[in-house]
N, C-alpha and C positions, 0 to 999 in steps of 0.2 A: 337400492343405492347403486347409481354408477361409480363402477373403477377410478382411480386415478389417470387420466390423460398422460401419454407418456410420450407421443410421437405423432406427428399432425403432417397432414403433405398437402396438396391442393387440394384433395377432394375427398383425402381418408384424415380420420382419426384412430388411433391405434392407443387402446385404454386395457388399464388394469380389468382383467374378468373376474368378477364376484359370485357369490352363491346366489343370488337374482338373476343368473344367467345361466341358470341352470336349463332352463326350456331349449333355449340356444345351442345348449352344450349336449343335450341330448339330443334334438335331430340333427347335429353335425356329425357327432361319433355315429350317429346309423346311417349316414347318408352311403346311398351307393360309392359314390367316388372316395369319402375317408376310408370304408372299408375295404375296396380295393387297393389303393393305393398306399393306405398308410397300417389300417390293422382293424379288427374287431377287437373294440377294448370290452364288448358285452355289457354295455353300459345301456338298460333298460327302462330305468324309470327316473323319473328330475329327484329323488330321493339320492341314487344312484350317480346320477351327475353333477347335484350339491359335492358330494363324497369325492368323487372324480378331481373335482373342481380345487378342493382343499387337499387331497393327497397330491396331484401332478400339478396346479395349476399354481394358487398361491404359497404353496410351501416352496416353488421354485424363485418367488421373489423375495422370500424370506430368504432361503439360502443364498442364493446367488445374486439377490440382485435383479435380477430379468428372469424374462420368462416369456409364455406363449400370452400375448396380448391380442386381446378384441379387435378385429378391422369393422369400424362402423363411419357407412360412408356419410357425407358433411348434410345435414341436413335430417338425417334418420338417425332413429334410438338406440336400433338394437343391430348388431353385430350380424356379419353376414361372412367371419373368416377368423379365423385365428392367423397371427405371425409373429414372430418371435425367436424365441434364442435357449435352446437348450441345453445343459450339460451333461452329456450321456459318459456313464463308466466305458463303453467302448469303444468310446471315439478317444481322439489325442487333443481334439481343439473343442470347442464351444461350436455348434452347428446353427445353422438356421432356416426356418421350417415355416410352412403355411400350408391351409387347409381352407377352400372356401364352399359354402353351400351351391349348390349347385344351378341355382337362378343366379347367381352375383357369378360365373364364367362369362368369360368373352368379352369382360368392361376392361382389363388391363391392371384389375385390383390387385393382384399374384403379386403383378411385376412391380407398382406404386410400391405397394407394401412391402416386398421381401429386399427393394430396394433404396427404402427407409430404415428397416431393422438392421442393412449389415453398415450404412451408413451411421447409426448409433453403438454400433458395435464398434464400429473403428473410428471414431470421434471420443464423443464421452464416455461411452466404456472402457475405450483402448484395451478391447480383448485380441486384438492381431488377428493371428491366422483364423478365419472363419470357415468351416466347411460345412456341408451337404452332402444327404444321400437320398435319394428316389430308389423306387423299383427299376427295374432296369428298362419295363416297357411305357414307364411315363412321360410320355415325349412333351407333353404340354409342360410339366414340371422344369422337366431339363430346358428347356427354352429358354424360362422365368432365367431360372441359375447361372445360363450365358449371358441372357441380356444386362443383369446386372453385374458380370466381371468375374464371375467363377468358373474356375476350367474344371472342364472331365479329365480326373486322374486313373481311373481304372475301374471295373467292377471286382465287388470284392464281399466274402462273406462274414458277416457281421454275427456276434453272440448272440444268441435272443432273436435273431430274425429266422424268418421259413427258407426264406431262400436270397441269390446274392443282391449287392445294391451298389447302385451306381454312386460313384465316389467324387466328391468335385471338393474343389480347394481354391481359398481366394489367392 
């Protein structure tokens, strides 16, 4: 069963992720670039990313509203990124995030997409201030974050994280 469609731009569709997308969700959270960049969530088998999928993924659209949504580009099935809208207890604002597999870099999907979410974010969501945080050596990330209107506010260390992260604010 595919997601609800939630966000469309010329060349991405940006859809609710389901427990069907569990295949997906597991070689993204293993990919070299999620675990570097964002975390080793130890998520090993599609049993394991069903679980994933329904503790962080749709329980956030039940809560909130939004959440980390599928980028699946126009024309193909299956997802090749996550982006979306998170609400983390240690931030002050509602942030937003992308993650994409590592064959779909270098198309400009990061930037379509994380520049569609903060546009729904500050449209029909009307959640205002939107921020971002990256590792502090992800220069490709922080690109994404200027190109679409977010300034670097400081690095800074965050609960729960290993070490600090770079802070940007719409």
């Amino acid at each position: 069963m595919e997601g609800v469609v939630v966000i469309e731009t010329d060349r991405l569709t940006l859809r609710e992720i389901t427990e069907d997308d569990a295949g997906f969700m597991l070689e993204l959270l293993n990919s070299p670039g999620f675990i570097r960049y964002i975390a080793d969530r130890g998520v090993r088998t599609e049993a394991a990313a069903r679980a994933y999928i329904g503790e962080r993924i749709t329980s956030s659209y039940r809560d909130h509203g939004f959440g980390m949504w599928g980028v699946v580009p126009k024309g193909e099935g299956a997802p090749v990124g996550l982006a979306g809208l998170v609400k983390r207890d240690v931030l002050p604002h509602v942030d937003i995030g992308y993650a994409l597999l590592e064959r779909a870099w270098g198309r400009g999907y990061a930037r379509e997409a994380a520049e569609a979410v903060l546009k729904h974010a500050q449209g029909p969501l009307a959640l205002g201030t939107i921020v971002a945080i990256t590792t502090p050596d992800n220069e490709a990330s922080q690109n994404v974050l200027k190109k679409i209107g977010l300034r670097y506010v400081d690095e800074r260390d965050l609960p729960g994280w290993d070490g600090p992260s770079a802070y940007f604010s719409t």
